[in-house]
C-alpha positions as CSV (number, residue, x, y, z in Angstrom):
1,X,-0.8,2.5,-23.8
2,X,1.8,1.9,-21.3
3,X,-0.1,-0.6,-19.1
4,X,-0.3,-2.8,-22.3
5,X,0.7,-6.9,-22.1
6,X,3.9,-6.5,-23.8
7,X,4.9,-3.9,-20.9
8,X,4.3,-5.8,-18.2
9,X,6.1,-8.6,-16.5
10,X,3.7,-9.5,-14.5
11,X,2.0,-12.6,-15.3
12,X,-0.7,-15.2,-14.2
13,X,2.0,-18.1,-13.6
14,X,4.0,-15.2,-10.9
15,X,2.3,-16.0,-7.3
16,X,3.0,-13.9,-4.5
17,X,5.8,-15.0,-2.1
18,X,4.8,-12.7,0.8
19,X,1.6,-10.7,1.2
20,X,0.8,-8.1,4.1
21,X,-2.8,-7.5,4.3
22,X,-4.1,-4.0,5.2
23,X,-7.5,-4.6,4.6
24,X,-9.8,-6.8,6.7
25,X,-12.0,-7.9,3.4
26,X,-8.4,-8.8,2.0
27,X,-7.3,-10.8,4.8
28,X,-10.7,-13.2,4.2
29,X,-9.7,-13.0,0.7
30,X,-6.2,-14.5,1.1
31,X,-7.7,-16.9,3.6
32,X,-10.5,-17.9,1.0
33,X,-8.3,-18.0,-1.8
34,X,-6.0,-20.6,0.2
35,X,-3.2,-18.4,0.4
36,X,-2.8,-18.3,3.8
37,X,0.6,-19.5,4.0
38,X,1.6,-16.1,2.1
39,X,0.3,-14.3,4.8
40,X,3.1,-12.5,6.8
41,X,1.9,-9.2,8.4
42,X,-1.6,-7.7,8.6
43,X,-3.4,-4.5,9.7
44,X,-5.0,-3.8,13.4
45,X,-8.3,-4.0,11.9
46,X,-7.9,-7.5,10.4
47,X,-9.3,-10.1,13.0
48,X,-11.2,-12.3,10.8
49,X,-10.9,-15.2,10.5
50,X,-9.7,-16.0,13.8
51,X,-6.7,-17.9,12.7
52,X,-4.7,-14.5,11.1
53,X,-4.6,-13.1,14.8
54,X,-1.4,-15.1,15.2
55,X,0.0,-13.0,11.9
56,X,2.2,-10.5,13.3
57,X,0.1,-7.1,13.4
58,X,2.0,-4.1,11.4
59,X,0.1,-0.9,12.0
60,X,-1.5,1.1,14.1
61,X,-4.2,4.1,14.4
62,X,-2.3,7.8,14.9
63,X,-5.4,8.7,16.7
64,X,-7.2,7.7,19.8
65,X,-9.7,5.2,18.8
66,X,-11.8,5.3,22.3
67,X,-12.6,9.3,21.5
68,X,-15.7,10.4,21.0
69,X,-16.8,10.5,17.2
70,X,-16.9,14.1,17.3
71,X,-12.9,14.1,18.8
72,X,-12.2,11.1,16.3
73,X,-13.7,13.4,13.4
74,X,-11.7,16.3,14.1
75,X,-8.3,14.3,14.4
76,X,-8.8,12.9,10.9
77,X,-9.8,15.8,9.8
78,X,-6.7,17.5,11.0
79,X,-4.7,14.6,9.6
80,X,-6.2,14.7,6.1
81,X,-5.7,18.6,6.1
82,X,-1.7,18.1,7.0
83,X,-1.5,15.2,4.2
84,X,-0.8,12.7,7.0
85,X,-2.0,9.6,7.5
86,X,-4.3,8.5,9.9
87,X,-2.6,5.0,10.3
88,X,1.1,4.1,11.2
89,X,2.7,1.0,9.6
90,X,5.4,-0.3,12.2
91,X,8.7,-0.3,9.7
92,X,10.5,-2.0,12.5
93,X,8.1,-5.2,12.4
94,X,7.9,-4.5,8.7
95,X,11.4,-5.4,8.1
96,X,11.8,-8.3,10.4
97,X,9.1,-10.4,8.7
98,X,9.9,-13.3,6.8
């Protein structure tokens, strides 16, 4: 198979040196894990726990979030039927973390 051990070299003893959390339920994670520290750059949805809302912030939504669910609907609808994302990840921010 080629995701076999011998393929990989990835191990257990490798630690992240930078993580940028997309995912609310990941930022928690990282925080709950104790990896904190990692923690460079996370999503616009991430704002728990309280303490990552100093992390700087590296995406946005492409559509307008105060719509109404039937205008929200039909924007990611549109989106998904052009194969673009709904989200924008800022590349300039991207590249100027540390």
């Amino acid at each position: 198979s080629s995701c076999s051990k011998k393929d990989s070299s990835f191990s257990r003893k490798d630690k992240p040196q930078r993580v940028v959390s997309l995912l609310g339920a990941s930022t928690e994670t990282i925080y709950r894990l104790g990896l904190s520290e990692k923690l460079v750059g996370r999503s616009h949805e991430c704002d728990y726990p309280p303490a990552c809302l100093s992390i700087p912030c590296i995406s946005r939504p492409r559509i307008d979030v105060e719509a109404s669910s039937i205008e929200i609907n039909k924007a990611v609808s549109a989106h998904s039927a052009n194969g673009e994302p709904v989200y924008k990840l800022d590349d300039e921010v991207i590249s100027q973390l540390d």
